[in-house]
C-alpha positions, -999 to +999 in steps of 0.1 A: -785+340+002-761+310+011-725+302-005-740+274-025-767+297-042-738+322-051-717+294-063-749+283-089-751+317-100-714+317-107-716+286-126-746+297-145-727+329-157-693+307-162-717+284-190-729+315-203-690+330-210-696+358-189-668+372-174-661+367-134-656+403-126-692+409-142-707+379-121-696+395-092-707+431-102-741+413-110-744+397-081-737+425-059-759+447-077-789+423-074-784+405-038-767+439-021-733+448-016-707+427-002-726+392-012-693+382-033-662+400-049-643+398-076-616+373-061-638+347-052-658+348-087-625+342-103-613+311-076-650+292-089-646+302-125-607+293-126-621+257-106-648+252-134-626+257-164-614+224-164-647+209-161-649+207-123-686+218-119-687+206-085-704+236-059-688+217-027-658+231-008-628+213-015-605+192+012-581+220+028-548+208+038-535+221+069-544+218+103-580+211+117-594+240+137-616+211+157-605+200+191-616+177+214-626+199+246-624+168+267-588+157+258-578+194+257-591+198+294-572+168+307-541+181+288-543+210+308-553+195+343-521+170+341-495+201+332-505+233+339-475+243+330-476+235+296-474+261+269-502+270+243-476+256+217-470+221+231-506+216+238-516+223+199-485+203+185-499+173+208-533+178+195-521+187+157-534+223+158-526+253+163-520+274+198-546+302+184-569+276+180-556+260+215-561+294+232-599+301+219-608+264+228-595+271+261-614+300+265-644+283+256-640+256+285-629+283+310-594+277+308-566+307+301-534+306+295-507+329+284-486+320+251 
């Protein structure tokens, strides 16, 4: 079951005035343990009380997790010297995300 099927399910039971920690209960009971919890019924029906019925993710602020491997590579190549922390505030993100894009192109460095 995907996030989106969960989320109709929670919508369903928010029109019906069901409560979130008995959605989640539900759900788990039904689809298996661990599907949802409690917190996450109560984020959704919190979001819908206002009339916001929409089942998308919202915009996150904060920093992107993407990185361009190419211009991260290059970055790298031209200063070796440079730390995890520079390299994510020149590509706006952050070094943990730096250092597992690094790994992922064969790069390593220490922090």
């Amino acid at each position: 079951m995907d996030k989106r099927q969960i989320r109709t399910i929670f919508l369903f039971q928010f029109k019906l005035g069901r409560s979130a920690a008995g959605t989640a209960r539900d759900i788990n009971d039904a689809f298996g343990p661990g599907m949802t919890n409690q917190r996450t019924a109560q984020w959704w029906f919190k979001k819908f009380r206002p009339g916001d019925e929409s089942l998308e993710d919202d915009e996150r602020s904060g920093r992107p997790s993407a990185v361009d491997k190419e211009e991260l590579r290059t970055s790298v190549e031209e200063n070796p010297r440079t730390t995890l922390m520079d390299i994510g505030s020149r590509l706006n993100v952050s070094s943990s995300t730096v250092d597992t894009h690094m790994q992922e192109i064969g790069k390593s460095k220490e922090a």
